[in-house]
N, C-alpha and C positions, 0 to 999 in steps of 0.2 A: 576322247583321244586315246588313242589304242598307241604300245611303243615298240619298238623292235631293235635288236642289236646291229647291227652291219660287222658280220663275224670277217670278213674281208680287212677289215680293220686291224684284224691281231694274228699278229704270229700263231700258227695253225696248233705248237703245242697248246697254247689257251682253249682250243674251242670248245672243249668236252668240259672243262671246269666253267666255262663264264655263260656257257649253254643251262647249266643247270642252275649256276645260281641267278642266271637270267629268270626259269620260271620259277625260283623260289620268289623269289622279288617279287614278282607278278609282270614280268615284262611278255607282252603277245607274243610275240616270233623275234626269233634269228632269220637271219638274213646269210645268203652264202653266195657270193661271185661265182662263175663261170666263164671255162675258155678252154679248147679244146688242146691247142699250143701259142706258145707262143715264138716267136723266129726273132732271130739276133738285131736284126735290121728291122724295124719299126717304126712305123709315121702316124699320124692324126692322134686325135685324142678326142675320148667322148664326152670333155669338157667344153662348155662351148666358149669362142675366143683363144681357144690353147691348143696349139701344134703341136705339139712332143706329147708322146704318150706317157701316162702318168703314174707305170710302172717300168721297172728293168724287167726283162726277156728272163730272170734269173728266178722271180718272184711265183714260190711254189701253187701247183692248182691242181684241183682232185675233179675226180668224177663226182660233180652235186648232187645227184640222185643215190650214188652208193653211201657218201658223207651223208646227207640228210634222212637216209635209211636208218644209219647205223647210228646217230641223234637222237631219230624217233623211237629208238629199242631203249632208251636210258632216259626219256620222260613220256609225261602223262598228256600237261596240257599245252606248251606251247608250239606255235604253229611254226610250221620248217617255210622256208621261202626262195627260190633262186632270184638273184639281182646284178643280172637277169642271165638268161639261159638264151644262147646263140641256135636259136629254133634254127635258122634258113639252114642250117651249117651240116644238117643229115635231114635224112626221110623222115618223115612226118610218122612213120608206124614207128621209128624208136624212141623219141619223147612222149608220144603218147603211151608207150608201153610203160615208158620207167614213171610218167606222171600217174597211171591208173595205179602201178603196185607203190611206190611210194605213198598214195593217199587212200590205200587200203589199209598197211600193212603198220600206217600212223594214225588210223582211224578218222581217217578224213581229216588233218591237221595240214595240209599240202597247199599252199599259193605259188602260183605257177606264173612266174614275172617272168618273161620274154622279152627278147629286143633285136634288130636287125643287124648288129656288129657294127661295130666304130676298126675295127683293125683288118686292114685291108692285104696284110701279108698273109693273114692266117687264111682268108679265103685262098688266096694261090697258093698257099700251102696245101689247101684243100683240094685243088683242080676246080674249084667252081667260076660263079662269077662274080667277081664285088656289088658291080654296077645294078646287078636285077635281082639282088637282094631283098628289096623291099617288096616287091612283087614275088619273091619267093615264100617269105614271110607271110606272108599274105594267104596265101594258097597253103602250106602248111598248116596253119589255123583251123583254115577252113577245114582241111580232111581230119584235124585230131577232135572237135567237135563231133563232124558225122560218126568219126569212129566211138568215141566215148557214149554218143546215145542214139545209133543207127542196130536196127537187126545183121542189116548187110549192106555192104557198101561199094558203089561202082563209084570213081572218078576218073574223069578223064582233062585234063589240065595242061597250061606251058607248064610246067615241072616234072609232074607226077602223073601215071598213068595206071591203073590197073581195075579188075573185075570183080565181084563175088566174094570181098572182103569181107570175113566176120570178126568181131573183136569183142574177146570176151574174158570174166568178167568187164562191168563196167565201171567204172570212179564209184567211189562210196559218198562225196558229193555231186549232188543233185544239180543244172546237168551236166557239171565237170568242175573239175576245184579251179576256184578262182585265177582267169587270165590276166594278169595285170603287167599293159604293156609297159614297156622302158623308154624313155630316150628322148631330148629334148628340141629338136627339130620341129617343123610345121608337120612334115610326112609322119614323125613318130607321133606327136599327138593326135595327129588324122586317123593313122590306125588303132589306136586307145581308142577313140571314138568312135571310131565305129569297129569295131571288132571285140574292143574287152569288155573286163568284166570292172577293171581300174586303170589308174596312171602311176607308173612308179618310176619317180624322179630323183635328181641327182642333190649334190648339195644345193642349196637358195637359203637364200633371205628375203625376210619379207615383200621386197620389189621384186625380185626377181620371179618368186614362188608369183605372186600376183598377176605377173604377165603371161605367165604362161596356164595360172590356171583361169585366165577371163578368156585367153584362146581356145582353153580346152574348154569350156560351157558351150564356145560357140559353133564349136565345130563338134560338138555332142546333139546342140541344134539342130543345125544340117543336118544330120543324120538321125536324126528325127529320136535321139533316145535320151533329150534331156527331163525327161520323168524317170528313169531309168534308177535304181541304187547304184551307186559308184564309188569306188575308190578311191582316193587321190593319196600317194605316200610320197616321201621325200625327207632327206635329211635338211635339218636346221637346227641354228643355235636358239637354244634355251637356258635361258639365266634364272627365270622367276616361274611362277605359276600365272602370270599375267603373257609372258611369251607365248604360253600354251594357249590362253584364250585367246591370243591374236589370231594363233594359225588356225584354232576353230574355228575364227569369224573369215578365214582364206576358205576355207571350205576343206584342207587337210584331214584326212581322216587319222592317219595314221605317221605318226614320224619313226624314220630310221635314224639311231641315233650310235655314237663314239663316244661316250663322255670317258675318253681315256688319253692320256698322252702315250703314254708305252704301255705295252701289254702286261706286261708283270706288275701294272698298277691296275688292269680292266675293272678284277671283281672289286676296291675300291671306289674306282667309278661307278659303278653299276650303283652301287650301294649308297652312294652320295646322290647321284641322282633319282633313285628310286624314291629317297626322303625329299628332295627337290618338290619332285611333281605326284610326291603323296601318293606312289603306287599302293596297293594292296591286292599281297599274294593270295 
């Protein structure tokens, strides 16, 4: 079981201190939210059963790629992560540009969690469309792939259009750093299945993590890539080191985890927990 912070959790003065003593610890990756804005007026929620969005319009948010640049310049080994990155929400040549120089410039340490957006203002905020979003997403993938391990690239697509693309260098992972999609719906797992590389999910518990991840085996099926290596990440509570061989036996690769109440307590969380589940740095 591999662990990772969800740096979205803490007041952003924290992230540079609990980033590092996250890899002293021996903890895999941080984890860092993304959103482009946010507006006053706000509906839905990417939580499933819950209406009301699950932050205030107030609640600060940086560029991910320039944050997890400027991360990867002050360690060594742990992997940076977005959770997730509003792919539909630009042209597919600018996340693949900041995905290529981020996991160069971190030595290939980059996981690339994507999701189709749950905030449906910030799209009209945008001028796009909420609705064909997921089809957006969709096609986006597909051109940051050709572009990451194509000579040159023509597409012609509902989105995006153009000729004679070259894009260079390419990712330092082989054939692009890991895509692991977001988001808890049939369609978001559809697209994990068949397009990524992993699933990166939200909070669960035992039942909940279970039903979604026996959906996702089967709709890995259908699509014919369940031999496939796969991801599965997600936060969950852990008490014991027997929690942890639960979510093994769910098939969990990786948990994202809080073990903080307030941020000015984090690096004693980290530090409690690390002795918890017996990390070594």
């Amino acid at each position: 079981m591999r662990f990772g912070i969800a740096l979205g959790r803490l007041n952003p003065v924290f992230f540079v201190e609990c980033t590092l003593e996250a890899e002293r610890l021996g903890y895999e990756s941080v984890w860092l939210p993304e959103h482009l804005v946010f507006t006053t007026q706000m509906s839905r929620s990417p939580h499933p059963g819950e209406a009301h969005p699950p932050v205030p319009p107030t609640t600060p948010i940086f560029d991910a790629f320039t944050y997890l640049g400027f991360l990867a310049g002050q360690t060594e080994r742990v992997r940076l992560g977005t959770h997730v990155y509003n792919l539909g929400l630009r042209h597919p040549f600018v996340p693949a540009r900041a995905a290529q120089t981020l996991d160069l410039v971190s030595g290939g340490r980059f996981e690339f969690g994507v999701g189709a957006s749950w905030l449906e203002e910030e799209w009209v905020a945008t001028e796009l469309d909420f609705h064909s979003r997921g089809r957006r997403v969709d096609e986006a993938l597909t051109v940051c792939k050709r572009l990451w391990t194509e000579a040159e690239v023509s597409h012609h697509g509902e989105f995006f259009s153009f000729d004679g693309v070259v894009f260079e260098p390419k990712p330092l992972q082989r054939p692009w750093p890991p895509i692991l999609v977001g988001g808890e719906s049939t369609a978001a797992l559809r697209r994990a299945a068949r397009h990524g590389d992993g699933w990166i999910g939200m909070g669960h518990d035992f039942e909940s993590a279970a039903r979604q991840l026996d959906q996702l085996r089967s709709l890995r099926a259908e699509a014919g890539r369940d031999g496939e290596d796969f991801q599965c990440c997600l936060g969950g509570p852990v008490e014991s080191r027997d929690d942890v061989a639960h979510w093994e036996e769910l098939g969990v690769t990786r948990l994202i985890v809080s073990p903080w109440a307030r941020s000015r307590e984090a690096v004693d969380g980290l530090r409690r927990f690390a002795d918890l589940v017996a990390l070594e740095a």
